[in-house]
N, C-alpha and C positions, 0 to 999 in steps of 0.2 A: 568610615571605610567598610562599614559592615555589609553594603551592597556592592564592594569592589567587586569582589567573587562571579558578580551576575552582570557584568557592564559587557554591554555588544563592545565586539571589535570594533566596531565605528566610532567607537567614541573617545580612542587614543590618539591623540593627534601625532603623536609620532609614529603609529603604525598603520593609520588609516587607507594610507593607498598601497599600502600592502610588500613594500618595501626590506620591512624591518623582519629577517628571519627569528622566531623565536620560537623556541621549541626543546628536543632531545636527543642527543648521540649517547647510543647504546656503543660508547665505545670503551667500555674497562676492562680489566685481566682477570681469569676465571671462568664458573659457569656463566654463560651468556642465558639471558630470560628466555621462557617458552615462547610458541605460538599464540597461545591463549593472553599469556600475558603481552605479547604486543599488541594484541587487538582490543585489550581493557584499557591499553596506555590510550588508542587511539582515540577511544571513547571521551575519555577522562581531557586527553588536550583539544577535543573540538567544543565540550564543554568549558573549557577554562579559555577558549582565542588564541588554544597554542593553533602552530601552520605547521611544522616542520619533525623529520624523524629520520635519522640518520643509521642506517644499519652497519655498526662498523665494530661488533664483538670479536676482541682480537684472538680470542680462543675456538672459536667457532671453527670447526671444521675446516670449508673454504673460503673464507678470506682473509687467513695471512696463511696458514705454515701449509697449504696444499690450494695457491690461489690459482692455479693453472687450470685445477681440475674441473671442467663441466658440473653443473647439476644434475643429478640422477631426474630418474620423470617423477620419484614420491618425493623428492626434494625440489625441484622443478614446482607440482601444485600447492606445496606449504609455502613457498616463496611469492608465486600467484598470489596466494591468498591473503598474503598481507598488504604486499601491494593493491588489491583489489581494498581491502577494509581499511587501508587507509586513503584513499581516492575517496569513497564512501563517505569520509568523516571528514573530508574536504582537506588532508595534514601530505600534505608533501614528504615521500616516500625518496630519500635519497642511498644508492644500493652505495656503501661504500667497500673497496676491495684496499688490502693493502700488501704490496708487494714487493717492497723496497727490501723483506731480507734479503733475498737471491737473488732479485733480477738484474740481468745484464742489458741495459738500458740503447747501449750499440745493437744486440744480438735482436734479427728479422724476426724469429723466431718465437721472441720473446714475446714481442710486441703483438705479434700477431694471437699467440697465444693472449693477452691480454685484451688486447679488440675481441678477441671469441668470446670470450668470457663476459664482456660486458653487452655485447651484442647477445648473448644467450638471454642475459635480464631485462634488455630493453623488450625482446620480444614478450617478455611476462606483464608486460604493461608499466613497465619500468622508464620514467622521464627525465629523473634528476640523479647525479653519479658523483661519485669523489675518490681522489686517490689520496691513499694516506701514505707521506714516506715519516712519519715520526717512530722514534725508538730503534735507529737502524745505526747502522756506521756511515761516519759521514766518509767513507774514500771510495775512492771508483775500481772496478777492476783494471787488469793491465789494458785490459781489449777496452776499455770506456774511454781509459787515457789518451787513445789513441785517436779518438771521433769529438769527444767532447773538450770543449776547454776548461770547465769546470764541473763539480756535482752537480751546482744549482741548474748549469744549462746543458744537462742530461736529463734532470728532471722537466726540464722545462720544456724540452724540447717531445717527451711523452708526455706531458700533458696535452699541451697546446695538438700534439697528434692525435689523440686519441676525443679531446674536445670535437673538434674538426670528424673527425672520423665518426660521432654520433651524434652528429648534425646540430652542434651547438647547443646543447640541453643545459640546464641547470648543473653546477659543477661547482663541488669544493676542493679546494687542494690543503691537507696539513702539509704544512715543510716541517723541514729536522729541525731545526732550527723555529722553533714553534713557539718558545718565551726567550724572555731575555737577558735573563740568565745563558741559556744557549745559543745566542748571538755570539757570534766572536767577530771580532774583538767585543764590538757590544752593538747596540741595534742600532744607531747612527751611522753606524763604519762595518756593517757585517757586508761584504761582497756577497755571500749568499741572498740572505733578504735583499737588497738591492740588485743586485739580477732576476729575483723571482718580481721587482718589484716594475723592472723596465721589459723584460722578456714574453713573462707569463702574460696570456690575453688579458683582454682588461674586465673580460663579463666573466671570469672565474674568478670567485671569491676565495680567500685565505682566511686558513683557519689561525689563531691565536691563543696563550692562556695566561698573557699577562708576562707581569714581570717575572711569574716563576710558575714551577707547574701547577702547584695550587697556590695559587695569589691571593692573600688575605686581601687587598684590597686592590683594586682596579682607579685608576685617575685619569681626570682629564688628559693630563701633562702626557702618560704614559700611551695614554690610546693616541693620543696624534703625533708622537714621537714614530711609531711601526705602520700610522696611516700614511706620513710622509716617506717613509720609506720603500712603502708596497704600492704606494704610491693610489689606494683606495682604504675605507675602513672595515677594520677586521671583522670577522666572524669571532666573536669569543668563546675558542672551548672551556667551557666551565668546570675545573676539577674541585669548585668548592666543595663539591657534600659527595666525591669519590671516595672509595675506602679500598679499594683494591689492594692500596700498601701496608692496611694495619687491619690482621685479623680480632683484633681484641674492641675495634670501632665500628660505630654505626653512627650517619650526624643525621638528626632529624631537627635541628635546627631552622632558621627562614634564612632564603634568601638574602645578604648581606656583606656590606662592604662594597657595593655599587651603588651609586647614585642613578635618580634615574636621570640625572643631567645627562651621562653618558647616552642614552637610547637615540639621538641625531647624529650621536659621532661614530657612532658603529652601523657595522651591516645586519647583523642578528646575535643573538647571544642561544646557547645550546648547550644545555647543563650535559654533565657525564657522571650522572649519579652514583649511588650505593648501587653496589651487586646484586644485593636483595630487594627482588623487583617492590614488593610489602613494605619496605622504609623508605620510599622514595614520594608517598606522599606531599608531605610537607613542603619539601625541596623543588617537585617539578608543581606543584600548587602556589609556594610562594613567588617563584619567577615569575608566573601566570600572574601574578596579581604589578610585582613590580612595573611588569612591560604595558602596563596599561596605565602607567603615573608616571606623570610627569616633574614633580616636584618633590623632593626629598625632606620627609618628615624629620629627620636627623638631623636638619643642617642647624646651624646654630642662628637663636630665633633672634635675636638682636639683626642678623641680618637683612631679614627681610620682615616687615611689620605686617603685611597680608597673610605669612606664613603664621604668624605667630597669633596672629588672631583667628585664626580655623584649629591652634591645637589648645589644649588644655593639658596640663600635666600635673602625673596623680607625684606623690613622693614616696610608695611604697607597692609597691606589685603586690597581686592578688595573692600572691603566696609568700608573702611577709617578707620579703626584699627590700631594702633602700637603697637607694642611691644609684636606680637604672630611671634615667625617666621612661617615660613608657604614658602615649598619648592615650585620653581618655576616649577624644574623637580624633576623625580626622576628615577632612575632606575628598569625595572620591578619587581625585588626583593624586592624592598625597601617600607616598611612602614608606613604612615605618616598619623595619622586621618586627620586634614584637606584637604589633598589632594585625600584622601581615600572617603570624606565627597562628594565632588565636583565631584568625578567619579558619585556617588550614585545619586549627584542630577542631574545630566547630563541624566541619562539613568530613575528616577523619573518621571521627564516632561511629557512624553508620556503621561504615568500612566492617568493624570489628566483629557487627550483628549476623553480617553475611553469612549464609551456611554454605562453608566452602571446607574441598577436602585439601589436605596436603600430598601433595606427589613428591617421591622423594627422587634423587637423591634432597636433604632437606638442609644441605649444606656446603659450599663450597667444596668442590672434588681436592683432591687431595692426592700428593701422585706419591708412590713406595719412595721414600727417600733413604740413601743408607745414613743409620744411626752412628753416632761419632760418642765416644764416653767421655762428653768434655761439658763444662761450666753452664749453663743455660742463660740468656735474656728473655723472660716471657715478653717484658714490653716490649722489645722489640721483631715484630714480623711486616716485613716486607711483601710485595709482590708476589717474591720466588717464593714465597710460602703457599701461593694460591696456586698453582700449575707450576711448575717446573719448564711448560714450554714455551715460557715469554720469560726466563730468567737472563741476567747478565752480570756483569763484575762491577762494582763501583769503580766508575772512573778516578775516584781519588783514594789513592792505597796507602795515601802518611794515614796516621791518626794525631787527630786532632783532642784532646783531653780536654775536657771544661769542668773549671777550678770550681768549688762547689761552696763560693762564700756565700754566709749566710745575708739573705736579705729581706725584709719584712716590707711590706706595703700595708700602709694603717689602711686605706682607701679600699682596698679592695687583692684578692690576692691571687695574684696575674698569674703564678708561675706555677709554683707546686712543681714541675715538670725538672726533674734532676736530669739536666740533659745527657739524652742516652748513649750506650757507650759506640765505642768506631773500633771496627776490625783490621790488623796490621797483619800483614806477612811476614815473617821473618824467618832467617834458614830452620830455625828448630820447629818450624810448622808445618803440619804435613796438610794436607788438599783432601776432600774428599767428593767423589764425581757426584751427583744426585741424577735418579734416573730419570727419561723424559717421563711424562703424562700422558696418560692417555687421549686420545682425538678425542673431544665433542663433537656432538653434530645438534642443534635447536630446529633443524628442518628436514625432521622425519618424523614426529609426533607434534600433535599440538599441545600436549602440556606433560613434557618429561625432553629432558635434556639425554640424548645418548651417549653416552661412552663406548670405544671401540680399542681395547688392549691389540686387535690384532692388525693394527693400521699403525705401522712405526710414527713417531713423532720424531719430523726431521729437523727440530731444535735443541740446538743441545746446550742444556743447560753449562754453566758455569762452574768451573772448582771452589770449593767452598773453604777455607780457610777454617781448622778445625782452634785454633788458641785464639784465644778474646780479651781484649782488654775492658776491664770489665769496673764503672765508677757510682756507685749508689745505687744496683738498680734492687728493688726489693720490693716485685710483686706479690704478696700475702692472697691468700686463697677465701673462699668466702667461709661465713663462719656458719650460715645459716642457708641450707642446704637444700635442694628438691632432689629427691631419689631417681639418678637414672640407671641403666640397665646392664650396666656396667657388675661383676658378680666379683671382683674382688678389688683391692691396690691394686694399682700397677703406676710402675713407674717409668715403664716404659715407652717409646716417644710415641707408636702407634696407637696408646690408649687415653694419649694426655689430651687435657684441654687445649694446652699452646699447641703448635706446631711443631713438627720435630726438627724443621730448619731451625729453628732457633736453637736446637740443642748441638747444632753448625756453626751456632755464630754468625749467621749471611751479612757481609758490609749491610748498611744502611741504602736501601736501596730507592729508585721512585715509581710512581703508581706510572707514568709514560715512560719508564727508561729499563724497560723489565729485559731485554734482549739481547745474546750475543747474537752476533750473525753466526747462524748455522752451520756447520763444518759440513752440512750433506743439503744437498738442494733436491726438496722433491722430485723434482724434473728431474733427476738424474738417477730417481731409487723408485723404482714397479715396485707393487702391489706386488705380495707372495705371487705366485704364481697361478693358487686355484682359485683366487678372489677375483670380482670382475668389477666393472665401474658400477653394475648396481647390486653389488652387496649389502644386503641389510644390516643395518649396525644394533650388534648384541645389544641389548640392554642390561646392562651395566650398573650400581651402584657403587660408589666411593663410601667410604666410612662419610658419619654422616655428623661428627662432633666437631665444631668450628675448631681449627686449629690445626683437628688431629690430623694422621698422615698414614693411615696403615692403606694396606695395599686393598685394589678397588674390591668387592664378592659379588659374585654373581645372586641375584636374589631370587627369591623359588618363579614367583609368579611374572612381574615386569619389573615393577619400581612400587618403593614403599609405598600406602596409602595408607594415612591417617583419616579416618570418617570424624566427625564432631560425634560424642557419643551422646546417644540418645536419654538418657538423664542428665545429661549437661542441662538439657530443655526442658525436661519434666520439674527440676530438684531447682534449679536456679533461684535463689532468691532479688530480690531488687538491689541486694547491700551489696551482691554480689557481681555486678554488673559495671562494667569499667565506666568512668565518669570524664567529662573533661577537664579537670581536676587531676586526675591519673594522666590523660596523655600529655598535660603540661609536662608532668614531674616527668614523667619520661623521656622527654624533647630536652629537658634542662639538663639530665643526665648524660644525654648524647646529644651536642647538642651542634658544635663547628668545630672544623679542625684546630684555629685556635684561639676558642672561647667556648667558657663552660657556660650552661643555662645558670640561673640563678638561682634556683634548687640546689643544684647542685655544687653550685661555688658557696654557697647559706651549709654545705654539710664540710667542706674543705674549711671553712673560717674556725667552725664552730668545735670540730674535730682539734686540730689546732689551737684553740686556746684551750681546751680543756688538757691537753696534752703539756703547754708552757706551763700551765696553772697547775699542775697536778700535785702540786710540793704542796700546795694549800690545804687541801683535803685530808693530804696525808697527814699530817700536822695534826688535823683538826681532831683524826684519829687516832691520833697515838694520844691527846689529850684529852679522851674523850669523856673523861672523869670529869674533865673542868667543861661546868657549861659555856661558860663565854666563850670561850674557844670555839668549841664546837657550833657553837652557834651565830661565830663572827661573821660580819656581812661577804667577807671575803668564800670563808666554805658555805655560806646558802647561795649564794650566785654560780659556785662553781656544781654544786648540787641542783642546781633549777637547768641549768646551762646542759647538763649531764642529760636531764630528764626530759630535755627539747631533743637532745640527740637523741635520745630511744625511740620519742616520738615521731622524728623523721624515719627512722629505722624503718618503725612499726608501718607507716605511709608509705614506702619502699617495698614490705614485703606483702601488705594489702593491693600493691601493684601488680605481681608480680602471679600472687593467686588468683587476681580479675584476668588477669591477663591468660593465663592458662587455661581458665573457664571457658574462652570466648570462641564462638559459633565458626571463625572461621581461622582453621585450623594452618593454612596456607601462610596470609598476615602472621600467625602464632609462631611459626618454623621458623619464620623471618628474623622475627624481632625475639623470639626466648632467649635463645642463648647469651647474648647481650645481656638482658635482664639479670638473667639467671646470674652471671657472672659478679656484675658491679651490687648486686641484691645482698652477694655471700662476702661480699669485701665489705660493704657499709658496715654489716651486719658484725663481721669480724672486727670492727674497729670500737662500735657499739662494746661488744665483749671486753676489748681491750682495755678502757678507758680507768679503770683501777690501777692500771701498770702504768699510765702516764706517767712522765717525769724527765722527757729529754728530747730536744728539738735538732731535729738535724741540716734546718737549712730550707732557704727558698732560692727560687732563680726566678730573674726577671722578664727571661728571653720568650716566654710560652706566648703572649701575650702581643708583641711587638711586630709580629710576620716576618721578624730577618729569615729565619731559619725555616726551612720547608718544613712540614707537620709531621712527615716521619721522622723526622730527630727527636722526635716527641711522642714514642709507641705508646700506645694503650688509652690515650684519654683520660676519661677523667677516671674512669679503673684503676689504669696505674697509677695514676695521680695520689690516689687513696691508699694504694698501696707503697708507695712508698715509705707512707708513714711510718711504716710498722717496723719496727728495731732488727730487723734481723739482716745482717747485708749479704751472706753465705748461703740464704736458702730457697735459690731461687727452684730447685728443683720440684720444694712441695708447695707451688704456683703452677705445676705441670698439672692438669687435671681433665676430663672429658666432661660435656655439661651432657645432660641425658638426651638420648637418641630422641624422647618422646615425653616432650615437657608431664610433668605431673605434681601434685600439691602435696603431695607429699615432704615432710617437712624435718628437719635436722636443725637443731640451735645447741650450740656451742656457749656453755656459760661456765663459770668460776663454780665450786666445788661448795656443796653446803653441807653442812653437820648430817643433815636429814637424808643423806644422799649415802653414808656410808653403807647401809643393808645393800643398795645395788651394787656398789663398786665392790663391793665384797662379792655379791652375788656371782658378777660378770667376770671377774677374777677366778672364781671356781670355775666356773663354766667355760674358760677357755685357758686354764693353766697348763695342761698337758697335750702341746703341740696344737693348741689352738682351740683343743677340744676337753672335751671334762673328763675327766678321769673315770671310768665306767663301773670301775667297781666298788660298789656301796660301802660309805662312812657309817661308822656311829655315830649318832647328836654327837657326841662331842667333840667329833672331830669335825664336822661340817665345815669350819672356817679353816683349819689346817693351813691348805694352800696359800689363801688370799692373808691369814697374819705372818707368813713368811714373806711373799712378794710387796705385793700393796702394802700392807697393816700401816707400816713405821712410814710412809711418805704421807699419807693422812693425818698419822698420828702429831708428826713432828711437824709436818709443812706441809699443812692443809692452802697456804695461800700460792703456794706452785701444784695445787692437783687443780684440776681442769673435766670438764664431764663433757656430752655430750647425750643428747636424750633430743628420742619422737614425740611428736602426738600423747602416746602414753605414756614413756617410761625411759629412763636413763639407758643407751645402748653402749657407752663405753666412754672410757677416761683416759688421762695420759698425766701423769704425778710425776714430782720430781724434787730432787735434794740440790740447794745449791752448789753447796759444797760438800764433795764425797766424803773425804776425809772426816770432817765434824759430824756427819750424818753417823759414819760408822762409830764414831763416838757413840754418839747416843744412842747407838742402838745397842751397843757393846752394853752401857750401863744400866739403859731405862727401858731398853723393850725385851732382848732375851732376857733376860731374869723374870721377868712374867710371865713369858711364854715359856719357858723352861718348870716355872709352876702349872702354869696352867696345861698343859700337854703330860706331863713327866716324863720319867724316860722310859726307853722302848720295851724293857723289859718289865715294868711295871703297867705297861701300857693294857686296857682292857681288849680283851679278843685280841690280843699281839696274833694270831695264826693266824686270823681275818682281814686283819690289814694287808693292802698292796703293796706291793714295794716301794711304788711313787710315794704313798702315803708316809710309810716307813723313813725312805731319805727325808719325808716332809718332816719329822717327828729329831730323826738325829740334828738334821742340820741345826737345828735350836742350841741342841747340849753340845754343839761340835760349831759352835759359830768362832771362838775367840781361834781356833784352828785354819778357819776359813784363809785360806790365802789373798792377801790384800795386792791391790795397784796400787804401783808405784810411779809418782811421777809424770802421770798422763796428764796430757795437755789440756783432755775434754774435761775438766773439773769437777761438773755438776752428771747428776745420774740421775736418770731416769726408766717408769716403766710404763707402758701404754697395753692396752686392750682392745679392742670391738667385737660384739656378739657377731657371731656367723651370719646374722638374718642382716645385716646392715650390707649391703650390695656398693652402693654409692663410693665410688675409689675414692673421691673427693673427702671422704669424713676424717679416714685418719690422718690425712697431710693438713687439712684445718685444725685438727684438733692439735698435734705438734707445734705449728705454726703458732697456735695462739700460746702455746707453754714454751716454747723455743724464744717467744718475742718477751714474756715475762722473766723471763732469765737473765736475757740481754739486758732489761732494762734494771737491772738489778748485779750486772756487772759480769757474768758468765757472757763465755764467748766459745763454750763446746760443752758437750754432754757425751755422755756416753751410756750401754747396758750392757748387761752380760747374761750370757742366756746361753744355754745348756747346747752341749755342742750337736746332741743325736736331735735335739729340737727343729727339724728343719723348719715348718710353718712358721714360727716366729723369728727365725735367722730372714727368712723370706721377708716377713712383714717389713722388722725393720732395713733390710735392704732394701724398702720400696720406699722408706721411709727418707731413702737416702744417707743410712746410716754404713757405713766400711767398717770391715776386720782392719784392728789395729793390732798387729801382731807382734808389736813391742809388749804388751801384756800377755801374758799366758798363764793361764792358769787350767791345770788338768781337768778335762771334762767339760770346761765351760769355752767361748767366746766371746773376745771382746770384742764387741762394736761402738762406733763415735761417729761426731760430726762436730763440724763446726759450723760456727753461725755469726 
């Protein structure tokens, strides 16, 4: 199959006479792609035998929430222009408009307005048209009740007008009722479908997406069940490789779960990719490659004996996987995602050499959302986390809990996926509104998306349910860090990685089902008054951290530009240079909605048994006098086992710094943050792996397609993070990844003997409000500070202190006592009484007139410690203290670093912590507020505060 990639359209017998649409509907929620980037797609699908391109981004300016309004004349020639460049490329340009929020389908009015509209595009050299009524309410107004007898033949009735009315061109229609799931009663018996199927003309094709909105898989059975019904075969919208509903995903996976048996019983198939035009590769390359085979490498080879003698099969993939077959050859008819996968990434590589700049915004916009101080889901973000103006309420308001028995699959391990939790209403819940988003517009520049705050957004988002029922979710932060630009914590929603909806709790929402109907219909709300129909639209930047949600800044010049910097190309080495080997691992990593690559299921196995097995180790260590022991087959397998996970680690973050190096900078925006994110979770688990010792369960469901893939937020990110022991901390999973990927680097490891000089160091250096104490020690007092605070948690329980160190040198730590109580024990007997020698007391104290007063309480507190007033009672059991030098910028470091000392707690039977820290302290009352840590005000103690959490 290696020259599928280069086979003329002539040579697929199912698409030969030109029949079979296949191609791309830009139809997802959020930033919609530039100009520039439509006209590289065009390129790119007359190269691959794609025909077809659907313009239907539902955020886009005008066509859903202002589809009435005319094209300006600088939006008028960027619209030309595409249309013209894809004419050019030979791809059938279909303008899609969707207007089913508000329109009133009786009113003259309306209609007419909407012939304008389309007759404005046709004049652009515009021949093929579609209306979308998907994601709307399915009831009529009172005035429709009155004309129509039903929805379907209100819609049908402006279709078939408006067909008619532009002289029969090429025409697609979505209905609401667009999978089958959304059939009612179901697709046999839906009166909808079946009046679109006897009504609607018969040379307007219907769009489709299966049996659900992303349908893991597609069948015979199912496509001629809704052919019989429509009574022609469908157009399939493809929502395999959309992400629109999960900001924490990206699938770069192949094409899959379609046979190409299907390509005679359909009309065309039209993927509705990743938002990020740069990961869309693979997806709209391997359909290209399917629609040109006719025979299904997967199918089981005992069936067919022709088949089976054109394939060869390896028993282990080139990245040490078993048990996926995976053909060695194939023949060029023949189909097979992972082979299909490897063409894609073969002819990808390039891609990456490209010297291309980044234009920002560099990340899904992100509209001011009000903050609610309630429980967070990272996995779970929704739609309404991407714009606020295609939001809507889950139509199902029980909640539905899934029991969390434990289940192991020797074969292979499906689930990982603790399915996520469901939001319920109940009187003691209060609502909170989210504001709309601001307007885009993709056709007034050709390579920057605009934003316009002063253009109301007449969608109004939905009330957001602030209390969450909330069953395993525990996304862990990465451990292993690139420095972004971020200058302090913050734990706040506008500066976190997730989304601040999520700190909302949004129901579970779908990537086509983002929308209430409007409470205001543009038609009925003018422009301010001094604005005219051709106003230019500001240019605008949104925060630019996947997830985040702060309010949009205006930026000095237009829009961010990242240039590729010019020693990238001078300093480059060859080692340095991404390989196809890299974008495997990266494909496996993100790979389907629901199925991991095999990379990446090879790090969830392996993770996992080292985590059941972990009692082994320990064993091996506490007897470590005896060699047998220590050297039983049992602890070398679980120590080889260990050192394959580093080594994938290591392969992970070598990814991750090829990937940041590379020429084009556009691709880089695309795909970082991703990286970035699942790079610091491996990485964090790697860290973790001495703490193993307790397994919380598998689900079977990930694997199976019952469930739509949002019930399953994060991938395989969260997947991994699940792991991690902590069920309470979802807040320091909140984090921003950097505005402006860099190699800069952060690792998070276990605390070593040789390490004490820094944490001692770093402890001076930010003991007094964060900062060091200004006025000069004597030698002897140098360490003052850090053997009051730090000393005794190194001292005693060196295996709950935790470091964190760059490139050169350890920049901060986080240490901890399991148990308070016994800790003050020993310190009561085994550390003051040293330090009470070694310091003496104040009046014997040398230079006593030289010393500062900080110093001074440093010195009593020692001979005044059995005085020290103790906690009683407190629930947080275990106490801890943490640090980071001022130069450490990256919010993300200290919530990893806790993370990994909060998970070693847990797994060792603490289930809260607490610190107490000096009450005029603000900078570190601050830190750990960010840290997510609350005044417990059942403790008091003069002069200090107590702070806690649980986990």
């Amino acid at each position: 199959m290696a020259d599928a990639p280069n086979l003329p359209i002539s040579e697929n017998l199912n698409t030969k006479n030109g029949n079979f649409i296949c191609g791309v509907v830009e139809g997802f929620y959020g930033r919609p792609w530039t100009t520039e980037q439509r006209k590289e797609l065009f390129q790119k699908m007359k190269k691959w035998g794609m025909d077809s391109y659907v313009y239907a981004p539902k955020d886009d300016y005008k066509h859903r929430a202002y589809w009435r309004e005319l094209y300006t004349v600088e939006e008028a020639e960027h619209l030309t222009s595409l249309i013209t460049a894809a004419r050019e490329q030979n791809i059938k340009f279909y303008y899609a408009l969707s207007p089913g929020l508000d329109i009133t389908y009786s009113n003259v009015k309306e209609i007419l307005a909407l012939k304008r509209k389309l007759e404005q595009v046709s004049q652009f050299g515009c021949d093929a048209f579609a209306l979308l009524f998907d994601d709307i309410e399915p009831e009529m107004s009172e005035a429709d009740k009155e004309v129509f007898q039903s929805f379907a033949h209100a819609q049908v009735s402006v279709t078939n007008d408006i067909y008619q009315h532009l002289g029969q061109p090429k025409f697609l229609l979505c209905p609401t009722q667009y999978c089958a799931t959304r059939a009612v009663p179901n697709v046999t018996n839906s009166e909808y479908l079946n009046t679109l199927g006897s009504k609607l003309a018969q040379e307007i094709e219907i769009m489709w997406t299966g049996p659900k909105v992303i349908s893991r898989v597609l069948t015979k059975e199912s496509i001629q069940e809704i052919t019989d019904v429509l009574r022609r075969p469908p157009v399939i919208w493809d929502n395999l490789h959309a992400n629109d509903y999960d900001q924490k995903r990206v699938f770069l996976g192949p094409y899959s779960g379609r046979s190409p048996d299907l390509i005679p019983k359909l009309r065309g198939v039209l993927t509705n990719p990743n938002c990020e035009y740069g990961a869309n590769f693979v997806a709209i390359h391997t359909l290209a490659q399917w629609s040109r085979c006719n025979v299904d490498g997967q199918r089981d080879l005992t069936l067919n004996d022709s088949v089976s003698a054109d394939i060869k099969l390896e028993t282990e993939t080139e990245d040490g996987m078993s048990g996926e077959d995976v053909p060695l050859t194939l023949s060029a008819n023949m189909y097979h995602p992972r082979q299909a996968l490897r063409n894609a990434i073969t002819e990808w590589l390039p891609e990456f050499s490209r010297h291309k700049n980044a234009w920002g915004p560099i990340a899904k916009p992100q509209p001011a959302v009000a903050i609610a101080p309630v429980p967070i889901i990272p996995s779970i973000n929704t739609c309404m986390s991407l714009t606020t103006s295609t939001t809507t309420t889950n139509t199902a308001t029980t909640s539905v809990m899934v029991a969390t028995t434990p289940v192991v699959n020797t074969t292979q391990l499906q689930a990982l996926a603790e399915v996520c939790s469901t939001v319920s209403v109940s009187a003691n819940e209060s609502l909170i509104n989210p504001l709309p988003g601001p307007v885009m517009n993709s056709l007034v520049s050709p390579t920057k998306v605009i934003c316009n705050e002063a253009i109301p957004n007449p969608i109004t988002p939905a009330p957001i349910p602030v209390k969450v029922i909330a069953e395993n979710e525990l996304p862990p932060p990465n451990i292993t860090i690139l420095n972004g630009s971020s200058k302090d914590l913050d734990g706040k929603a506008e500066n976190d990685k997730t989304d601040v909806s999520n700190e909302s709790s949004l129901s579970p929402s779908e990537p086509m089902d983002c929308n209430s109907t409007p409470n205001i219909s543009p038609a009925h709300n003018p422009k301010n008054a001094d604005s005219s129909d051709d106003v230019a639209m500001s240019e605008v930047s949104l925060s630019s951290g996947t997830g985040s949600a702060s309010s949009s800044l205006p930026l000095s010049d237009a829009m961010l530009v990242e240039n590729p910097p010019q020693e990238i190309e001078n300093e480059r080495k060859q080692s340095d240079q991404l390989t196809v080997e890299d974008l495997q691992l990266l494909c496996d990593l993100f790979y389907l909605p629901f199925e991991h690559g095999g990379q990446g299921l090879q790090i969830l196995q392996e993770f996992n048994w080292l985590k059941s097995n972990a009692q082994v180790v320990i064993n091996a260590n506490r007897a470590a006098e005896n060699t047998d022991c220590k050297n039983a087959p049992e602890a070398q397998e679980w120590r080889m086992r260990a050192e394959k996970m580093n080594e994938m680690t290591v392969g992970i973050n070598r990814l991750l710094q090829r990937l940041s190096m590379c020429n084009n900078r556009e691709l880089l925006h695309d795909l970082h943050s991703y990286a970035w994110d699942i790079r610091g979770v491996i990485s964090l688990l790697n860290s973790y792996i001495k703490w193993l010792g307790f397994s919380k369960g598998w689900k079977e469901t990930f694997m199976s397609g019952d469930q739509e893939p949002w019930v399953f937020r994060g991938g395989l990110t969260a997947d991994l993070q699940r792991l991690i022991p902590v069920d309470s901390g979802n807040d320091l999973f909140v984090y921003k990844a950097p505005d402006v990927p860099s190699c800069k680097v952060y690792t998070v490891r276990p605390y070593l003997a040789s390490d004490e000089d820094s944490v001692y160091s770093i402890c001076t250096r930010t003991c007094k409000d964060g900062l060091e104490d200004c006025h000069p020690y004597p030698e002897k007092y140098k360490h003052l500070h850090a053997d009051r605070i730090v000393g005794p948690y190194v001292a005693f329980h060196p295996e709950f202190c935790i470091v964190v160190q760059d490139e050169c040198e350890v920049v901060g730590y986080a240490c901890a006592a399991l148990d308070y109580k016994k800790f003050r024990v020993k310190q009561e007997l085994a550390w003051i009484p040293e330090m009470c020698a070694k310091y003496g007391k104040l009046e014997d104290a040398e230079n006593n007139s030289e010393l500062s007063k900080f110093a001074k309480e440093g010195i009593g507190y020692f001979h005044k410690f059995a005085d020290e007033p103790t906690l009683n009672n407190i629930s947080q059991s275990s106490s801890m203290v943490c640090s980071l030098l001022p130069s450490v910028l990256d919010q993300s470091v200290g919530k990893q670093l806790v993370t990994c000392l909060l998970a070693a707690l847990r797994a060792n039977g603490s289930f809260g912590v607490h610190v107490i820290v000096n009450a005029a302290d603000s900078y570190t009352h601050s830190f750990y507020g960010k840290l997510g840590f609350s005044e417990n005000t059942s403790q008091v103690i003069p002069g200090k505060i107590v702070m806690a959490r649980s986990f």
